[in-house]
C-alpha positions in Angstrom: 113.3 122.4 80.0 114.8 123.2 83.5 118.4 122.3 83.4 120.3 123.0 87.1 124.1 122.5 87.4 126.1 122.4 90.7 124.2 125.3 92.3 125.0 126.5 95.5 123.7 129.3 98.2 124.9 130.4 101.6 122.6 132.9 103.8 125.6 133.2 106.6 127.2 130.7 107.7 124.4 128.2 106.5 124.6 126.4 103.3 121.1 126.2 102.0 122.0 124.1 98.6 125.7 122.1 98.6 126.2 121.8 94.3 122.6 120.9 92.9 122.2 119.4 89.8 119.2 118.4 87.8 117.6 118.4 84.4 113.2 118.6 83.7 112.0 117.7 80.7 108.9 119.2 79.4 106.1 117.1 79.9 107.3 116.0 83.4 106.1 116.3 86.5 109.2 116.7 88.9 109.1 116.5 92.5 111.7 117.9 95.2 111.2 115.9 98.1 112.3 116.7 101.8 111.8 118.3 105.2 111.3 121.8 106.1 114.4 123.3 105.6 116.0 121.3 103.2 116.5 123.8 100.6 113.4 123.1 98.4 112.2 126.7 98.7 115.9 128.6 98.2 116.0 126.2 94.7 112.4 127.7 93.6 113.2 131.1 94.4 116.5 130.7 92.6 115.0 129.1 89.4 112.1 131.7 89.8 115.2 134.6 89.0 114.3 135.7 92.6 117.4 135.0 94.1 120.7 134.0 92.5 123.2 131.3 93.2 126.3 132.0 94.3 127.8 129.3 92.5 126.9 127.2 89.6 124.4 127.8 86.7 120.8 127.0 86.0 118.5 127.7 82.8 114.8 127.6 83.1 112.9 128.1 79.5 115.9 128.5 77.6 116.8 131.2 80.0 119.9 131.8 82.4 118.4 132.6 85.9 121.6 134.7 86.9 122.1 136.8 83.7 118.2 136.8 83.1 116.0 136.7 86.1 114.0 139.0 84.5 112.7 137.0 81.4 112.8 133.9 83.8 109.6 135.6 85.6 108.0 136.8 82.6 108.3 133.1 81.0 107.1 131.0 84.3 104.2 130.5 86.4 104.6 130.5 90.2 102.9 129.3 93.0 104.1 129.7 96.5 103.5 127.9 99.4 101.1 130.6 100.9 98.0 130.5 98.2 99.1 133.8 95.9 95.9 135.2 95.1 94.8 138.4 96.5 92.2 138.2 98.8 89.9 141.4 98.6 89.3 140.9 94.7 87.4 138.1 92.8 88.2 135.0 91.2 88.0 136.4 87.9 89.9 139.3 89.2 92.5 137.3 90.1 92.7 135.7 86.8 92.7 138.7 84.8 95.1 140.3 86.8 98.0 137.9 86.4 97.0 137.5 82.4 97.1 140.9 81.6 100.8 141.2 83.3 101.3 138.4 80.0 98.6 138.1 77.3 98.0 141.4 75.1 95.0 142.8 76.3 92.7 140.7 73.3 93.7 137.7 74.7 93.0 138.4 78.4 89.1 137.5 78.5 89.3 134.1 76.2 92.2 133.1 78.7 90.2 133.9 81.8 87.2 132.3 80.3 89.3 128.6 79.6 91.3 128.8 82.6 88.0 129.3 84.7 86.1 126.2 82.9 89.1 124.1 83.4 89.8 124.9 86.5 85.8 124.7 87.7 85.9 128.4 89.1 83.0 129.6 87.1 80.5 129.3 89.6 83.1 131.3 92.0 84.1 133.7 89.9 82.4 136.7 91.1 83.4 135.4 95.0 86.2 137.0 96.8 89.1 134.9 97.1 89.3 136.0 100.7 86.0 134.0 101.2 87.2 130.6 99.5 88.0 127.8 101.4 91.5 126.7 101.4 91.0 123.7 98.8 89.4 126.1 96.5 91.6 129.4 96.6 94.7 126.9 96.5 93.0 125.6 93.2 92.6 129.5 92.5 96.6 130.0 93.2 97.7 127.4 90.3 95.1 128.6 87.9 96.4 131.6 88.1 100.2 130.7 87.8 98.9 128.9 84.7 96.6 131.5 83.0 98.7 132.4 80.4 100.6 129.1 79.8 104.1 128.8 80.7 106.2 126.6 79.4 107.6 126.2 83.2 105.5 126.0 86.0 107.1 125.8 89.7 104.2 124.6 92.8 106.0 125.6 96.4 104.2 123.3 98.4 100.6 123.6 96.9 99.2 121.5 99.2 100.5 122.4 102.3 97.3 122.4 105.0 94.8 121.1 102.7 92.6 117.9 103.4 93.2 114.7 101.5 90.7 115.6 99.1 91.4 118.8 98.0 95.0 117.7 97.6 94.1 114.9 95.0 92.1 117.6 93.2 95.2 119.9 93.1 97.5 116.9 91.9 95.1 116.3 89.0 95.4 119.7 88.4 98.9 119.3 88.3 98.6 116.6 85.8 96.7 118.3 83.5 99.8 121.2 83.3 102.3 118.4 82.5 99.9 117.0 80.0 99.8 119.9 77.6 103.4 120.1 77.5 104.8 122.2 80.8 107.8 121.3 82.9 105.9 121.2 86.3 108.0 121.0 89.4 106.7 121.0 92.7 107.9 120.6 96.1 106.7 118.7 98.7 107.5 117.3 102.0 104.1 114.5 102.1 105.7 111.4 101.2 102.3 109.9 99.9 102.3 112.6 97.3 105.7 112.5 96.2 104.5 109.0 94.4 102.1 111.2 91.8 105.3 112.7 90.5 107.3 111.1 87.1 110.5 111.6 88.8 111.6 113.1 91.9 115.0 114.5 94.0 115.4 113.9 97.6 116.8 117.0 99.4 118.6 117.2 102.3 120.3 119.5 104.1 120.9 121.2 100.4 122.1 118.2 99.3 120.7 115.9 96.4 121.0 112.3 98.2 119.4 110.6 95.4 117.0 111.2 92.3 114.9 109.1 89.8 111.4 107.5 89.5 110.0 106.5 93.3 110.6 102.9 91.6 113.7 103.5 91.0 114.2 105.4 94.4 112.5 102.0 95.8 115.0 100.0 94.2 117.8 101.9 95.3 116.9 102.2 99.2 116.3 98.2 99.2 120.0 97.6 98.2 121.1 99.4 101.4 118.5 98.6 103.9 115.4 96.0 104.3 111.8 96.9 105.7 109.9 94.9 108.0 106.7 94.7 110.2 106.7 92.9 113.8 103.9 92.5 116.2 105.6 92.7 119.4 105.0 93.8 123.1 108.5 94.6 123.7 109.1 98.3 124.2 110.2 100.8 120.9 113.2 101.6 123.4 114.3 98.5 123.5 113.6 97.3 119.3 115.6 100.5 118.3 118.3 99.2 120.5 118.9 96.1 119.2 121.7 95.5 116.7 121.0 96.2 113.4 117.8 98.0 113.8 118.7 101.3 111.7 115.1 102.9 112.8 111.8 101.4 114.3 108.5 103.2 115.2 104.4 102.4 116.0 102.7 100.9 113.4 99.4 99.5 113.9 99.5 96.9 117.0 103.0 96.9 115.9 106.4 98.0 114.5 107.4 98.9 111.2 111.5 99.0 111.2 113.8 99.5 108.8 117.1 96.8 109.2 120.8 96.6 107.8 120.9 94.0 104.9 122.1 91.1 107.3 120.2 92.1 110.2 118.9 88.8 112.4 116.5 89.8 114.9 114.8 87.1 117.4 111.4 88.6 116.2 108.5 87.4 113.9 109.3 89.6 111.5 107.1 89.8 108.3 109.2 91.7 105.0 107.1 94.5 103.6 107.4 96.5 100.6 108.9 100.1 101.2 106.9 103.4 100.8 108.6 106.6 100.1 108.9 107.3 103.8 111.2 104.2 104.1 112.9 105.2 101.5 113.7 108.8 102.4 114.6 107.8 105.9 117.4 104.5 104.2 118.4 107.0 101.4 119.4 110.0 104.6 
């Protein structure tokens, strides 16, 4: 379990995370959802016992990130946003590099083995990771987070840069981790992927605006605000401008705006269902 109370950091004058709190439960695939520079990375690198809070608490594996960042590392698996492999050795070197810093040295080869038939690396194993394409030595990074198992695994943006099928692939991958029993949390700032995650926490400017199931998070945003489509000629200019228009932007041959509750607009508006973009930008 990852259990996160009322953590805060400051780098200056800037407040990276404003009093966090969350709870993962094993099993779960958790996604923190925002911008760039929302906080999402300073949260990882705090549960990951490589930075600490400067106030509030957090517990990763049974583990207290402040008193224990050591044991937090030895008891996770990381992946950061740049794909953490090193590039001038092999894909099996790779592997058996991060098991050995684990597994006692017996169990090294049958976990390399595993992890490279689960993972579909054996025909690359004897390739340089430097030579893999970005789809392929991102797969590379999360296998070898995940060689030896954790109970916790945290994904910094695994996707980042990679086309839409590569990033399915990695978010089955992802699945599989959560399947056997691993608290998987993973940050993200595509808004189509934040809907393969079980639950998920909206960042923003260090804050936590809102968090539950992108149902739930659906729900929540259509109590405050309504969605709508509009085929229209008039300019964007003049549709954001007009009362109770809260946001409004190209969509098709149209707009897609989001409206206060009791907005009436002299438009042939059609209601639409919101994605998680809707919802982020209603929830902010």
């Amino acid at each position: 379990m990852v259990s996160v109370e009322g953590v805060s950091r400051r780098f200056g004058n800037l407040i990276a995370l404003d009093k966090v709190s969350l709870r993962i439960n094993p099993g779960e695939v958790f996604g923190l959802l925002g911008p760039n520079g929302s906080g999402k990375t300073t949260l990882i690198r705090i549960l990951t016992g490589v930075l600490l809070p400067h106030a509030g608490g957090a517990q990763v594996a049974g583990l207290d990130v402040g008193r224990y960042p050591e044991q937090v590392k030895a008891a996770i698996g990381y992946a950061t946003q740049e794909a953490s492999v090193y590039r001038d050795l092999t894909v099996r070197e790779n592997l058996e590099f991060r098991a050995r810093l684990y597994l006692e040295a017996r169990a090294v080869p049958p976990a390399v083995e595993e992890t490279l038939r689960r993972f579909g690396l054996q025909g690359l194993a004897h390739q340089l990771a430097g030579a893999l394409s970005g789809g392929w030595r991102q797969r590379l990074a999360i296998a070898q987070a995940v060689v030896h198992k954790p109970k916790v695994v945290f994904l910094d943006e695994p996707t980042t840069g990679l086309d839409p099928v590569s990033r399915r692939t990695i978010w089955d991958l992802v699945h599989q981790e959560a399947a056997r029993g691993a608290v998987v949390l993973v940050t993200t700032h595509y808004m189509d992927e934040a809907e393969r995650c079980h639950r998920l926490a909206l960042l923003f400017d260090g804050q936590v605006v809102a968090q539950g199931t992108p149902h739930e998070l659906e729900q929540l945003a259509l109590q405050q605000a309504r969605v709508a489509y509009c085929e229209t000629d008039l300019p964007l200019e003049h549709i954001r401008a007009m009362p109770g228009v809260l946001d409004a932007w190209p969509s098709g041959r149209g707009v897609r705006l989001i409206l206060e509750q009791k907005a009436s607009l002299n438009l042939p508006l059609q209601t639409v269902y919101p994605n998680l973009e809707d919802v982020f930008i209603i929830l902010t």
